[in-house]
N, C-alpha and C positions, 0 to 999 in steps of 0.2 A: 158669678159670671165667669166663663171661662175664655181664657185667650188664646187667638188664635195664631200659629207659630205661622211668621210669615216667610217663604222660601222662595229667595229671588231667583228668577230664571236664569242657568247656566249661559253662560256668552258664549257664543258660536265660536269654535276656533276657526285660524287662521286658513287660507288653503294651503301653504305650505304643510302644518299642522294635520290639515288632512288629508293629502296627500302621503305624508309618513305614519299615519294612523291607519290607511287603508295599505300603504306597503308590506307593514309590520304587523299584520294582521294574521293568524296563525289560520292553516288551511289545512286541510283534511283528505285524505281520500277518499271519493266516494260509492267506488264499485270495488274498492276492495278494503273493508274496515275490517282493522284487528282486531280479536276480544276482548285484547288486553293491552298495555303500552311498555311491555318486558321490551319485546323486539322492535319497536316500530321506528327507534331510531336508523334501522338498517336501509328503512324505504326513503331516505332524507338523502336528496339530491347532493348537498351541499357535502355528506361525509364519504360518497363513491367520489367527488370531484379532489379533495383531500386525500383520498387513497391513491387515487388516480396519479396525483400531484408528489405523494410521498414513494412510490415504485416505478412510475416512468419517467424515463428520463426524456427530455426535452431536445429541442436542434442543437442547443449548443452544445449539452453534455454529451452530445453523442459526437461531437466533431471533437469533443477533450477528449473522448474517449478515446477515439480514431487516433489522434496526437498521441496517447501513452501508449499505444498497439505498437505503433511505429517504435517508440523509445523500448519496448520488452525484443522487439526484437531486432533494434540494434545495438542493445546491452549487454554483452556476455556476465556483466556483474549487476544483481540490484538485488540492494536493502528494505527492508521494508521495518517500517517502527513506529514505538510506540508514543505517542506524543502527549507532551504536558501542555499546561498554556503556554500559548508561544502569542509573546506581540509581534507589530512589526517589523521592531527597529531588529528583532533577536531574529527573525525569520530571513531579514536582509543579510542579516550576519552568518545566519549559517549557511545560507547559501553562496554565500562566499568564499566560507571555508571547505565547504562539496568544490566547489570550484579550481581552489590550490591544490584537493586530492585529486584533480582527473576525474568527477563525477557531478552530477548536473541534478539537484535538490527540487524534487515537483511535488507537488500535492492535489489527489482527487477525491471525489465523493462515492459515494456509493452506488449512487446511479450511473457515473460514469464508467466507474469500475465491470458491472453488472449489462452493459450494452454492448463491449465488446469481449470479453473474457471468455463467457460460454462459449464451448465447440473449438476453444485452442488448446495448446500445450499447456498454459498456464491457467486455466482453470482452475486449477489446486488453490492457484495462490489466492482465492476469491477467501477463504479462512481467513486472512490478513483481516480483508476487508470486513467482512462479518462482525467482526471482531473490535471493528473501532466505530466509535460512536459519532467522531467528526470526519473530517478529511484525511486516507490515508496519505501520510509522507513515505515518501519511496526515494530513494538517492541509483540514478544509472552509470555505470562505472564502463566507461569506452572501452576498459582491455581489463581481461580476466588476471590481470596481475593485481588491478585495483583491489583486489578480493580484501586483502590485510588493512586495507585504506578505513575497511569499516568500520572496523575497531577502532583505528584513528580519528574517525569524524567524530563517535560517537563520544571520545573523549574531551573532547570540543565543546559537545553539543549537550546541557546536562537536562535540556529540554526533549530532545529525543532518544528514544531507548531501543537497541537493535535485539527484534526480536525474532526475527530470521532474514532469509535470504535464499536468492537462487543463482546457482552458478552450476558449469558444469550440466546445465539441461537437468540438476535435482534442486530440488528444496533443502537447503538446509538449518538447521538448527545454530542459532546463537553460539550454542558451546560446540559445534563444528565450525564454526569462521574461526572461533578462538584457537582450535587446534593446527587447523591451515595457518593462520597468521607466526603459531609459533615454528613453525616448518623453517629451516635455511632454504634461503635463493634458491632457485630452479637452476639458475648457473652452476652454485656449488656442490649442489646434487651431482648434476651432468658430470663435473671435473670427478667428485670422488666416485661414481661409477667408472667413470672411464679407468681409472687407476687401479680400480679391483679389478678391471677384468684385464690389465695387462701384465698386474703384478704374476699371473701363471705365467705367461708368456716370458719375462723378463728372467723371473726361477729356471726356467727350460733353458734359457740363452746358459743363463751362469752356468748350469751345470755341466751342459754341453760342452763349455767354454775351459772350463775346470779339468774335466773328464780328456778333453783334447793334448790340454797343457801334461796334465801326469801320464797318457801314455807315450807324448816323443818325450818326455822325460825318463820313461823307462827303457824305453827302446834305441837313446840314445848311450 
């Protein structure tokens, strides 16, 4: 006698239940199907919305952006660099040591970077940007004197690392700020020019001066 396996009827779910059964329900397209499912991740709404999301920038970033336009171009000095983990308590801190140099510690993204940059002078310095995988830190320096400052924050700072900078309308290199910074004062420059170029001048007096003295010495 054989038995008979009894299989109770499945219970209805919930309509919550099915409602996220018929949400999460996978859909197809059906006037343009692929042969195959190599590519067809590319026709999924969800990953152009994600691209979307990851290369344009947004209202706000574009008003940060506008904000760091303004700061490039009323900066004669700014650093750009390379950042380690930075919390907040150290991020407060170093912005207050930008502060004591005369220079004003900001941080943008990439998109922000990228909405206003194109089609200016500093376009170049979009490589920075390229280059860093989170937010670039950039320090703007109010007077091109600030230049040697950089060297000085960064020594402060062992969370950020100065890997170039713009001054002077060029890009320069790390090991060009090092070289500028070991430069003497602009003043003392001034003073010892001015001294070479009168020490001809003052030889001329002497000699003149000498020359005058031994002939009413002879002639007397």
């Amino acid at each position: 006698m054989s038995r008979r396996v009894s299989i109770p009827k499945a219970r209805e779910p919930s309509f919550f239940r099915r409602k996220l059964l018929a949400f999460s329900a996978p859909s197809y397209p059906q006037d343009d199907v692929s042969p195959t499912t190599e590519r067809i991740w590319e026709k999924c709404s969800l990953s152009n919305d994600k691209m979307v999301e990851r290369h344009v920038p947004n209202e706000l970033e574009i008003l940060y952006g506008q904000q760091m336009l303004e700061l490039f171009s009323s900066s004669p000095v700014i650093g750009f660099y390379h950042i380690n983990y930075l919390s907040y308590d150290n991020k407060l801190i170093n912005w207050q040591n930008a502060r004591r140099l005369d220079m004003e510690l900001k941080d943008y993204n990439r998109r922000s970077c990228k909405a206003v940059l194109p089609g200016t002078k500093w376009e170049k310095c979009l490589h920075f940007v390229e280059s860093c995988r989170t937010n670039q830190y950039m320090t703007f320096g109010s007077d091109i004197e600030t230049l040697p400052n950089l060297i000085k924050f960064e020594k402060k700072t062992p969370e950020l690392i100065l890997i170039g900078a713009v001054a002077y309308d060029k890009i320069l290199r790390r090991q060009d700020v090092l070289q500028i910074s070991s430069l003497p004062d602009i003043q003392v420059l001034y003073s010892q020019l001015a001294s070479i170029l009168t020490s001809p001048q003052r030889q001329t007096l002497s000699y003149l001066g000498s020359g005058a003295s031994g002939l009413s010495q002879n002639l007397s």
